[in-house]
C-alpha positions in Angstrom: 0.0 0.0 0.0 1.4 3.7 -0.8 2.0 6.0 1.6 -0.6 8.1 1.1 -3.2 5.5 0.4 -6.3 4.8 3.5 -6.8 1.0 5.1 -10.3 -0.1 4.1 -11.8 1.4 7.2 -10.2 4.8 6.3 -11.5 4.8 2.8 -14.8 3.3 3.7 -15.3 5.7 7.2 -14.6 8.8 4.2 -16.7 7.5 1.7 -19.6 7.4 4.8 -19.2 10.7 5.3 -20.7 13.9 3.7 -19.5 14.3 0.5 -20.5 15.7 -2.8 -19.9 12.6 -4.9 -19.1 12.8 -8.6 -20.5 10.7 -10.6 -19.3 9.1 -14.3 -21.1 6.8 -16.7 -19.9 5.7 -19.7 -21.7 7.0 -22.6 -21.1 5.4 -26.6 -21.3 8.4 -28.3 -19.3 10.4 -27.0 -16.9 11.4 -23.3 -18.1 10.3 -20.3 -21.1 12.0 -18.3 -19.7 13.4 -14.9 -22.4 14.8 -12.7 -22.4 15.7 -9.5 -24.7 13.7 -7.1 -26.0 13.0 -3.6 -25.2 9.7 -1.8 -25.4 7.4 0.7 -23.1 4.7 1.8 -22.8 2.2 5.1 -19.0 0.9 5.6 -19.1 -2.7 3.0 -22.1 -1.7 1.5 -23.0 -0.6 -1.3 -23.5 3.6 -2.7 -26.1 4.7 -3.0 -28.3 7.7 -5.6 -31.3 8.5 -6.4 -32.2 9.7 -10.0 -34.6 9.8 -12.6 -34.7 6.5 -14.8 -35.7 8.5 -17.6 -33.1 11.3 -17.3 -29.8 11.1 -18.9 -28.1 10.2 -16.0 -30.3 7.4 -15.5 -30.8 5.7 -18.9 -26.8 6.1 -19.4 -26.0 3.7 -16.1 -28.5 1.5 -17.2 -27.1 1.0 -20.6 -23.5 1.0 -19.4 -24.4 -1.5 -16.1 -21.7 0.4 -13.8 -20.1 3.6 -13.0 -17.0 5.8 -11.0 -17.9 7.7 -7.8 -15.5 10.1 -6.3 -15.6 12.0 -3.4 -13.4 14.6 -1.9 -12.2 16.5 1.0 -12.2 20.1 -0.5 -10.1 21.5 2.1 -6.3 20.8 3.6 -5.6 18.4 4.0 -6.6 17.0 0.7 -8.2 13.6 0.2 -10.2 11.3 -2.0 -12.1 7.8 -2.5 -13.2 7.0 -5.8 -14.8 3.6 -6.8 -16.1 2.2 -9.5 -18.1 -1.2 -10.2 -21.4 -2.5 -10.9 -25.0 -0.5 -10.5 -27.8 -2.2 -9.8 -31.5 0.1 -9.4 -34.7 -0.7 -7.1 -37.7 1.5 -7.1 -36.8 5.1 -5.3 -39.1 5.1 -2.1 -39.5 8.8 -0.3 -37.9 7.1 2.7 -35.1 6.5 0.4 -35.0 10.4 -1.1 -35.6 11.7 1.8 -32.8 10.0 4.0 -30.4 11.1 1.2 -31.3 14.6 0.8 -31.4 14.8 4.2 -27.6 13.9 4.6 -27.0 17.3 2.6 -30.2 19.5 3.3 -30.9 18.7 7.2 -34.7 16.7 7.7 -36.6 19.9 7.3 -35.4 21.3 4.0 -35.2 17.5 2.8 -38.5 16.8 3.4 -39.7 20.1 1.3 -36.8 18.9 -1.4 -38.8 15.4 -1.4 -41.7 17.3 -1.8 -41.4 19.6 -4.4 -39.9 17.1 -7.1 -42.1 13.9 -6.9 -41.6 10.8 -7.0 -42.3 9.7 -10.3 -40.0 7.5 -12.5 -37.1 7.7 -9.6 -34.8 4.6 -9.1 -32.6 3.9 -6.2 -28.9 3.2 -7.8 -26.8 0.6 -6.3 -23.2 1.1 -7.0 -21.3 -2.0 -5.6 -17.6 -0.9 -5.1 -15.6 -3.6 -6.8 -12.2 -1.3 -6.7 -10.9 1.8 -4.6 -8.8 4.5 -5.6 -8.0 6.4 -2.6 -5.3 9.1 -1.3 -5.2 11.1 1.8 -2.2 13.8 1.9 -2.8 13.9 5.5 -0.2 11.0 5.5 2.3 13.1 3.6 5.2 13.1 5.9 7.1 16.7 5.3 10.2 17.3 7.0 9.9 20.6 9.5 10.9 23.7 7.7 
């Protein structure tokens, strides 16, 4: 392991917490789609979105069958978990949209988020992390100045 890499309950205790995730899918006509996205993920479990099945987003994992998601500490010191593997999708329950845009909006304003874009054609993505790509500069060992 490099020196700046995290043990699996480093990279799987970040990847828990709140993070912006950004999210790439494979497209065939073109680059990749990155987007950024809400998520949800319990240490050996899977992540976990919710989206549209009909948007872009969610007709381009369903073609390609997997997908990348990074996330990243914005702020010193830096750090980052990306994986990538296999997506899966269940029907989006507004348990399921709630408790993730309640990780990023508080209960209250997640609630009203839930609220004001229904329910519709949503799908729960299930992204099973099948390889990590991780580095936290926290490690970096610089000599005193």
């Amino acid at each position: 392991m490099g020196a700046l890499q995290m043990s699996t309950t480093e990279r799987e205790s970040f990847l828990a917490g709140l993070h912006v995730g950004v999210l790439a899918v494979e497209r065939a006509d073109g680059p990749p789609l990155v987007t950024p996205v809400w998520y949800r993920y319990e240490p050996g479990g899977a992540v976990e979105l919710s989206t549209a099945a009909s948007s872009v987003k969610g007709r381009l994992l369903a073609a390609a069958g997997r997908a990348t998601l990074c996330a990243q500490r914005e702020e010193l010191p830096y750090a980052y978990v990306a994986v990538d593997g296999p997506v899966t999708f269940a029907e989006a329950s507004d348990d399921d949209r709630r408790d993730i845009a309640g990780r990023y909006l508080g209960p209250e304003m997640g609630q009203a988020y839930v609220d004001s874009n229904p329910g519709g054609d949503n799908t729960l993505v299930r992204l099973a992390p099948q390889h990590w790509h991780t580095v936290d500069y926290s490690k970096l060992d610089i000599p005193p100045g």
